[in-house]
N, C-alpha and C positions, 0 to 999 in steps of 0.2 A: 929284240935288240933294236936300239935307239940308229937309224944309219943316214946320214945325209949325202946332198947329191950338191954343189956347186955351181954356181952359175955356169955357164960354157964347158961344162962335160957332163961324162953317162953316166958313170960309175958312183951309186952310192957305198959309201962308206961309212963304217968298215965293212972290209970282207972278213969271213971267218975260216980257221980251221976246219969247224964243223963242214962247210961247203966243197971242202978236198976230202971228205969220209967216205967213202964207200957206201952206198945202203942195198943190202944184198938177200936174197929170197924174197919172202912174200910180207909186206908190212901195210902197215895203215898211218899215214901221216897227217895234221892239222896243220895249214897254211893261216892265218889271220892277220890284214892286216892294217895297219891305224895310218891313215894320212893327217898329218897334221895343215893347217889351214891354208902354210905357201905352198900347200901345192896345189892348188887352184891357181890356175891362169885360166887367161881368153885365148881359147885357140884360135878364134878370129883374127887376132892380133899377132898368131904363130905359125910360123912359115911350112911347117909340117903338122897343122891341125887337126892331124888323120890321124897321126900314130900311136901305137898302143905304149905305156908304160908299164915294164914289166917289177910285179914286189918279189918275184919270185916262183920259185917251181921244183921240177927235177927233168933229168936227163940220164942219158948214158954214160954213163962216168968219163969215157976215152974223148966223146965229141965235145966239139967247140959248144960255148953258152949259149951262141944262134943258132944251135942244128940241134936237133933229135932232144926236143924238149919239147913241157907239156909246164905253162908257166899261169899262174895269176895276172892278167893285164887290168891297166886301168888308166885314164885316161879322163879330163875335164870336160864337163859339158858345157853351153853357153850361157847357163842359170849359174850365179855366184854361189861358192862352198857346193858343187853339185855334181857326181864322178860319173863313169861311168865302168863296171869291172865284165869282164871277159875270161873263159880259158882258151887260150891261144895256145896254139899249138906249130913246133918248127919242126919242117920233117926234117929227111938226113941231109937235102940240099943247104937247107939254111929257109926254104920258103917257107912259107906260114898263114894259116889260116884262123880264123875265129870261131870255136865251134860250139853253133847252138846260138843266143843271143845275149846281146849285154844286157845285166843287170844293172839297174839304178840306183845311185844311194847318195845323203850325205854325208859333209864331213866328218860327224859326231857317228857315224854308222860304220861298220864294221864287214867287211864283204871275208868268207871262209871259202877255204878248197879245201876239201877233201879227198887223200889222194891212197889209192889201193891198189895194193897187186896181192892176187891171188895167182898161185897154180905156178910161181917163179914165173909168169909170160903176159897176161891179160891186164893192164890199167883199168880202172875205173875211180875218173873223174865227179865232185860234185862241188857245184860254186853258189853259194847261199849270203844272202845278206844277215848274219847274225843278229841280228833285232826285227826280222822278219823271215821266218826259217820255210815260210811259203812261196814258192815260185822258184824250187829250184834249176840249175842248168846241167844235165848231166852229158857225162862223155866217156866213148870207152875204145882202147886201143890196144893192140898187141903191142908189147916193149919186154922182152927177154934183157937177161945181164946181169949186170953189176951198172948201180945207178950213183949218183951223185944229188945233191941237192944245190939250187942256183940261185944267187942271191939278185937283188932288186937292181935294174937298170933304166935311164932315163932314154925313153925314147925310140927311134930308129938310128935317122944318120943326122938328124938335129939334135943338140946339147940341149939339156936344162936351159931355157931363159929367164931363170932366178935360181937362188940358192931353194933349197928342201927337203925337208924332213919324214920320215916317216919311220915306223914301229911295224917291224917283221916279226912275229912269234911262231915257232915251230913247236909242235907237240908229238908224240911218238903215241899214238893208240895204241901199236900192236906192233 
C-alpha cells in the first residue's frame, strides 16, 4: 500500500483496518518495503539525524505503537538515494534498541523482514536486502498474545522535514 508522510508530521498515511486485526497463534509474515526517492534527506542538515524511521512491524495488540514492538526501521545515510534499515525493537517501557546491525541499501533496493512465531510465544526476526539475500540480520524474542500489525512512522519526536512516499507490502506465508 501506497502511504505518505507530510511535511511537519509522523504519521504516514493511510492507516489501515488491517492494522486493528488481530494476528493470533503461530504465523509467518513478509514485511517489504519501497522508498521512494523524497525520502532521502541529509541528516546533516536534520536536527534529529540519529533517528530511526519506522515502515512498519508488529506488536502486542493492547500496547501503544512505541511499546512492545518489533518494527522495520530505516533511516538516510550521507551518500545521496542511500538508506540505512534496521530491526528495532520497543520494549514494554517504550525504550528501544537496534538489534544486530544496519543493513545498507539504495533507493531502487528493497530491504524484507521476516517475521515468525512459533510455539504461540517465541519471535523470530530476519531483515534482508531483497536483491542481495546475503548478509542477513537475525533476531529472536519471546512475545506470547494476541498481536497486531503497525504501520509506517516518521521518525522519533522530530516531523518529516519534507513530504514522503513510500510502498509497505504485507504477505501472510503461513
Amino acid at each position: 500500500m501506497k502511504q505518505g508522510v507530510k511535511k511537519g508530521e509522523h504519521d504516514f498515511k493511510p492507516n489501515t483496518v488491517e492494522q486493528f486485526t488481530p494476528v493470533m497463534g503461530d504465523f509467518s509474515l513478509r514485511l517489504a518495503i519501497d522508498l521512494f526517492p523524497e525520502c532521502w534527506y541529509d541528516p546533516a542538515l536534520f536536527e534529529c539525524n540519529t533517528s530511526w524511521n519506522k515502515g512498519g512491524g508488529i506488536g502486542r495488540y493492547l500496547s501503544e505503537n512505541n511499546k512492545d514492538a518489533i518494527l522495520l526501521a530505516w533511516r538516510p545515510t550521507r551518500n545521496v538515494g542511500e538508506f540505512e534499515a534496521a530491526i528495532y525493537r520497543n520494549d514494554e517501557a517504550g525504550d528501544w534498541e537496534v538489534q544486530g546491525f544496519p543493513l545498507t541499501f539504495r533507493v531502487d533496493e528493497t530491504p524484507v523482514m521476516i517475521i515468525t512465531r512459533e510455539r504461540r510465544a517465541k519471535i523470530e526476526v530476519e531483515l534482508t536486502i531483497a536483491q542481495r539475500p546475503i548478509g542477513a540480520v537475525r533476531y529472536s524474542t519471546a512475545m506470547a498474545g494476541w498481536m497486531r500489525k503497525r504501520g509506517a512512522w516518521f521518525g522519533g519526536r522530530c516531523p518529516a522535514p519534507q513530504d514522503m512516499m513510500l510502498f509497505a507490502s504485507w504477505q501472510k506465508i503461513k
